[in-house]
N, C-alpha and C positions, 0 to 999 in steps of 0.2 A: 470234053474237059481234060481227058488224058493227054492230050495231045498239047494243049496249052499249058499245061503243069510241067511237061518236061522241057518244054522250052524255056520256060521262065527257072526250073532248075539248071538248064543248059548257058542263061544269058547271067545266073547269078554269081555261075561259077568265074565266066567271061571277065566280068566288071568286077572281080574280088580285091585283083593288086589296084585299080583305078578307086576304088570304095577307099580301098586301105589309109592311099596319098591321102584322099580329100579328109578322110578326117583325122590321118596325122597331121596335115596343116592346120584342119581346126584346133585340135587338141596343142599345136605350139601356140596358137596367135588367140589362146583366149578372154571373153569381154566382157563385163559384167552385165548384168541386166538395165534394157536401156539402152544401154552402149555397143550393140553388134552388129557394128557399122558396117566394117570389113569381113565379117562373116556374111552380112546379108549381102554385102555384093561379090562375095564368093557366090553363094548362091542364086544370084541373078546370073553371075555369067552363065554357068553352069547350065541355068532354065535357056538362057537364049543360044548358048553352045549346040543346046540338044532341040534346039523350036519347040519349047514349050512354052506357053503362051502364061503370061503372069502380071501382076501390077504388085510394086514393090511401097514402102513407105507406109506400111501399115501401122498403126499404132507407132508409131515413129521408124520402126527397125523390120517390121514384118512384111511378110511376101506369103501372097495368094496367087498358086497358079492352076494352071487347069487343063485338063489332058480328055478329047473325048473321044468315045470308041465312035462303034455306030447307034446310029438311031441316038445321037448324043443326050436329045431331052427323056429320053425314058425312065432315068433313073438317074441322082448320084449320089455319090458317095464319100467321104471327106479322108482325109489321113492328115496326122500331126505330128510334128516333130518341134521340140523346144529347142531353144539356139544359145541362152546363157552360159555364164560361166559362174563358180564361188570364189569369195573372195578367202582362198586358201592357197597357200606356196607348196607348190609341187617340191616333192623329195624323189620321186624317180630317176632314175638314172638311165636316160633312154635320147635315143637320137632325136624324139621329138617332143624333150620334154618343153612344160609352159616356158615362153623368153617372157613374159610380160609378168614380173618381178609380182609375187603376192595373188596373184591368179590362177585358176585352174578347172579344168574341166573333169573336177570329181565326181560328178553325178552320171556322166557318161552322156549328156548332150550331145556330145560329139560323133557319138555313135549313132544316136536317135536321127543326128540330119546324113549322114553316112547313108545309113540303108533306107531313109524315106528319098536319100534324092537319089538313089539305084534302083528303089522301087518306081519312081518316076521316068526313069531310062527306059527300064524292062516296059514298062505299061505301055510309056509312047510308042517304044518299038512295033509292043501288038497293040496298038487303039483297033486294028481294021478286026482284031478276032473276037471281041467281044463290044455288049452294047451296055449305054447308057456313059455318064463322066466320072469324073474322081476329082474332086478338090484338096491342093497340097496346100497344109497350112503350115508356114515356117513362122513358129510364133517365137517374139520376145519374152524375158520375164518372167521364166515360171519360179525362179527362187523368188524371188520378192514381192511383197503384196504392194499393189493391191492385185496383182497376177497380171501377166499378159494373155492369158485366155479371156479374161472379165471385158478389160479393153480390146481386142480382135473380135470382139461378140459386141459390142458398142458398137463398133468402128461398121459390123456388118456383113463381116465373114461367114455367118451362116444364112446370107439370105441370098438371091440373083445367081444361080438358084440353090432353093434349100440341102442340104444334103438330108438324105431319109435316113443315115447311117452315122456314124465316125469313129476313126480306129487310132488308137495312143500307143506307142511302145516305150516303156521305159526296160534298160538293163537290173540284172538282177544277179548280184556276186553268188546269191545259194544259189546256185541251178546252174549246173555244168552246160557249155558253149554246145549247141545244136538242138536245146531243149528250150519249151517257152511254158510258159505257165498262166496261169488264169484262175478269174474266178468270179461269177455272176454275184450279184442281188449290192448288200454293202460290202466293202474292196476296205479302203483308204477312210481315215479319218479326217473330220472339222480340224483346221487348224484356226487357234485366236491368239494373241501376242499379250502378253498381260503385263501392264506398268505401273510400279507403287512406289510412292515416294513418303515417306512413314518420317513425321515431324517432330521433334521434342524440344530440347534445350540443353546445348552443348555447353563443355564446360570444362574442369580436371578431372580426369580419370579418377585422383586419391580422393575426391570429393564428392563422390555421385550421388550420395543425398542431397546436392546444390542443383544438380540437374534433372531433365527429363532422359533417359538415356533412350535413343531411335534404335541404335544397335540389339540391346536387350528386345525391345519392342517387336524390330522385325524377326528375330531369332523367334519368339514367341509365334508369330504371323508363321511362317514358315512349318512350321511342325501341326500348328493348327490346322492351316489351310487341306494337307491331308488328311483332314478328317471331313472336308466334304464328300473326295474320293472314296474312306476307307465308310463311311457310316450314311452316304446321301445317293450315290451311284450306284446304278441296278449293276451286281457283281457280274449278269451273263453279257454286262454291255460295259467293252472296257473302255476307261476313263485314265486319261494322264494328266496329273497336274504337276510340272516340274518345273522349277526354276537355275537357274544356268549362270545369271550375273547375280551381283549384290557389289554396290560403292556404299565404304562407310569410310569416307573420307577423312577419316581424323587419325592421329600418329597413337605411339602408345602411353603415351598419358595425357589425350585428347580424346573426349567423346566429343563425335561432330554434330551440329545441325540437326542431320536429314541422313538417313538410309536411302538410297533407290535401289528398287530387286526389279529385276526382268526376268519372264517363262513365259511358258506357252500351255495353254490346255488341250487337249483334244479328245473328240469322243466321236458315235458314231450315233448321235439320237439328238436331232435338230432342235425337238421340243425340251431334252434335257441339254442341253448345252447353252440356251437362252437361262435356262433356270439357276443354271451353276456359275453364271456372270451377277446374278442377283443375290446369290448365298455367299461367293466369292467378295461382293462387293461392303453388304450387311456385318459380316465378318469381321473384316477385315478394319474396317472404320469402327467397327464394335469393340474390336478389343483394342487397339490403340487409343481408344480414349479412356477405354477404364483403365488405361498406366497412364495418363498424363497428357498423353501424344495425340496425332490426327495421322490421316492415312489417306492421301490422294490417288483415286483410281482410274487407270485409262485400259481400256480393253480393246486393242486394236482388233477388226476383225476382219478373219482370215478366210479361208477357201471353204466349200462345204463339205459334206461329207459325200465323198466318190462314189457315186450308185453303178455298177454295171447293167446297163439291159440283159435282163434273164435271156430274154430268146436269141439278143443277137450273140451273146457271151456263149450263148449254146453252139448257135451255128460256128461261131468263129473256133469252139472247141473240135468242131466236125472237120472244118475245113482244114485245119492244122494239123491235125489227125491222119487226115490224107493225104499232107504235102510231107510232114516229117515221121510220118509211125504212132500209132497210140501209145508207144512206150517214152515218147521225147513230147508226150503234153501232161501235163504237171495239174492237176485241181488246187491250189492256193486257198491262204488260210489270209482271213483280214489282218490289213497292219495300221499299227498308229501313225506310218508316216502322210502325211498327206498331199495333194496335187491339185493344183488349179486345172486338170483336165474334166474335172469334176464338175467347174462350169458349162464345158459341154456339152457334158452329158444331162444338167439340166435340162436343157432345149431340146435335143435330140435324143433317141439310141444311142449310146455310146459303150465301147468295150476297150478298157484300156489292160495291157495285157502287158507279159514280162517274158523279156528277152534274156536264155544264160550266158552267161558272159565267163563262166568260171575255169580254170583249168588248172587243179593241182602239178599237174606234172608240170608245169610252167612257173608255177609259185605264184600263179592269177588267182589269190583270195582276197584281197584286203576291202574291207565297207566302204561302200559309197560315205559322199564327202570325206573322206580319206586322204592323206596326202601323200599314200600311196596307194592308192586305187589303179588299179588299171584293167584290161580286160585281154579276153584272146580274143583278137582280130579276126579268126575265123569264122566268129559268130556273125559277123555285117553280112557273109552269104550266106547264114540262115534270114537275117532279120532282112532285108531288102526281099530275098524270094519269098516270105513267108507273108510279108506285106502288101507283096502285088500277085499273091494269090489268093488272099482272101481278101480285097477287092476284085479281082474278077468274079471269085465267087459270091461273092455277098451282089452285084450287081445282078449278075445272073436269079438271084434268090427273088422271082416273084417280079 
C-alpha cells in the first residue's frame, strides 16, 4: 500500500495546474440546478478524453462512470461529486470570475467535480494495482429540492452493481487547505421549507379596528413559533426554526390582504421533526384565528438527516491519517446545514467528509454561499489524492 500511496501523491501533484483549469472553467461558466448542461459535457469529454467508461443523461444532467481495477466484480465502491451552481452574483475579482450574470459557484461544486474527476485519472491510471471497481457519480441538484441524489437513486445509480460503500466531499472555509475533517454517527441536519400565508381583511392603516390586520397576526406567529424550539425541542438535540422572507404587501397606510412568510426547520431527530410539522402546523392556524385571521400551511419536504457510517467514517478516519498525518484530520462537530448526500447514505455505508479550503495569508475566509467565497486551489491536491486513496483503501478493506 506504501507503494500505491506515493504514487497517487506523486500523480496528484502532476495533475494540480490541469485540476486547477478545469475547475476555474467550472467556476466561470456556472448552471443552476437542472441546468448543467455544459458542465456535464465538460465532464463527459473529460471521461472519454481519459477511457473512462460512463453513461451520461442521468436524471436529465448526470453522469455515472465506472473505472475497474482487477478482479473488477469483488468489490465497489462509489464516490460523489455535486455539479450546481446558486443563484448569487459573484463579487470576486479574479480572472475566473462567474460570466453568467447572477450565478455562482459559492458552495464550492466546483471543487467537488475538480478533485473527484483527478481522483478518477489517478484511479484509471492504477486500475491494474488494486482490485474490485469504483463508481463516479456526477450528480445534479444538490441545492434544490427535491435533490438530485433522491432522483440518481430513482433513476438507479446505486444498483448494476451495488456499491458496499460511498464517499461525498464537500469544502469547508473553517479548516485550513491540506486538512479534512469528519465525523461518524449524525453529521448534518433534516432540511423542510415552510410556507404560511396568514389571512385577514385589509383595509386603512388609520382605521384598523375596520380590519383584520395579517401583518400584526404574522408578527404574533413569528415570536410564537419559537417557542416550539425554545419549550418543545430536546435542548441536547438542536432544532432551528427561522424564517428569512415575509411580503406584506401593502404601502404605509395600507394593511394588505394576506402576509406570506417563508423558513426552513431543521433538526437531527426524524421522529421529532414529523412531530414539530404538527405543533408548527396546530399553532399556527390556532392563533390566527383567535385574532380574526386564518393561516395556510405548506411544509415542503426536504433532505433527511445525514447519518455517517460509524465503521466506514472510522476507517476513512484511518485512511486519511495515513495519506495526510493525524495532525491534518479534524473529528467534526454536527452542523445544522444540510445535504441530499444523506440520501445515500440511506441505502448504503456512506461517509461524507470535509475538505479545507482555507488560507489566511491569502485572505481565503469568506462562508460558503458567499458572494465572495473562494478557496486555495491547492487544496484540489489534497482532495483528488485523498479521494483516490481512500478508495483504494476502502476496496482493499475485506
Amino acid at each position: 500500500m506504501e507503494k500505491i500511496k506515493h504514487k497517487i501523491k506523486s500523480l496528484s501533484k502532476e495533475f494540480l495546474s490541469e485540476m486547477i483549469l478545469i475547475r476555474r472553467t467550472i467556476h466561470a461558466n456556472p448552471e443552476l440546478s437542472f441546468q448543467e448542461f455544459e458542465t456535464a459535457n465538460l465532464i463527459s469529454d473529460f471521461l472519454e478524453k481519459n477511457g473512462i467508461e460512463y453513461r451520461k443523461g442521468i436524471a436529465k444532467t448526470g453522469i455515472v462512470g465506472m473505472i475497474k481495477g482487477r478482479n473488477p466484480e469483488k468489490k465497489t465502491i462509489a464516490l460523489r461529486a455535486d455539479m450546481d451552481a446558486l443563484p448569487i452574483t459573484e463579487l470576486n475579482e479574479v480572472d475566473y470570475k462567474s460570466k453568467n450574470q447572477g450565478k455562482m459557484h459559492a458552495c464550492g461544486h466546483d471543487v467537488h467535480l475538480a478533485s473527484m474527476m483527478g481522483a478518477a485519472k489517478i484511479l484509471n491510471l492504477l486500475q491494474s494495482e488494486y482490485e474490485g471497481s469504483i463508481k463516479l457519480i456526477f450528480q445534479p441538484s444538490e441545492e434544490r429540492y427535491p435533490g438530485g441524489a433522491k432522483v440518481m437513486i430513482e433513476a438507479g445509480v446505486l444498483e448494476n452493481p451495488k456499491p458496499k460503500a460511498i464517499f461525498g466531499q464537500h469544502v469547508y472555509p473553517d479548516l485550513d487547505s491540506g486538512k479534512t475533517g469528519m465525523k461518524g454517527g449524525k453529521y448534518m441536519a433534516s432540511t423542510d421549507e415552510i410556507f404560511l400565508t396568514v389571512k385577514g381583511r385589509g383595509g386603512h392603516g388609520a382605521t384598523p379596528h375596520k380590519n383584520i390586520d395579517p401583518v400584526l397576526i404574522a408578527a404574533h406567529i413569528i415570536v410564537a413559533l419559537q417557542q416550539v424550539v425554545s419549550r418543545n425541542a430536546n435542548p441536547v438535540m438542536p432544532t432551528v426554526l427561522s424564517f428569512g422572507k415575509i411580503i406584506a404587501d401593502g404601502q404605509t397606510n395600507v394593511i394588505p390582504d394576506e402576509v406570506k412568510l417563508a423558513g426552513i426547520m431543521r433538526t437531527f431527530d426524524e421522529t421529532w421533526r414529523k412531530e414539530m410539522k404538527i405543533r408548527i402546523t396546530s399553532l399556527v392556524q390556532t392563533l390566527a384565528e383567535s385574532m380574526g385571521g386564518t393561516c395556510e400551511v405548506f411544509i415542503d419536504e426536504g433532505y433527511p438527516v445525514l447519518v455517517n457510517n460509524e465503521s466506514l467514517t472510522g476507517n476513512a478516519m484511518k485512511y486519511a491519517s495515513e495519506y495526510l498525518g493525524s495532525e491534518n484530520v479534524v473529528e467534526l462537530e454536527m452542523r445544522t446545514t444540510a445535504e441530499d448526500f444523506a440520501y445515500y447514505a440511506q441505502k448504503i455505508p456512506g461517509c461524507f467528509y470535509r475538505l479545507g479550503i482555507r488560507n489566511e495569508a491569502k485572505g481565503i475566509t469568506s462562508n460558503l454561499h458567499s458572494a465572495t467565497f473562494n478557496v486555495d486551489e491547492t487544496s484540489i491536491e489534497t482532495g483528488m489524492g485523498l479521494m483516490a486513496w481512500m478508495a483504494v483503501r476502502e476496496l482493499g478493506n475485506g
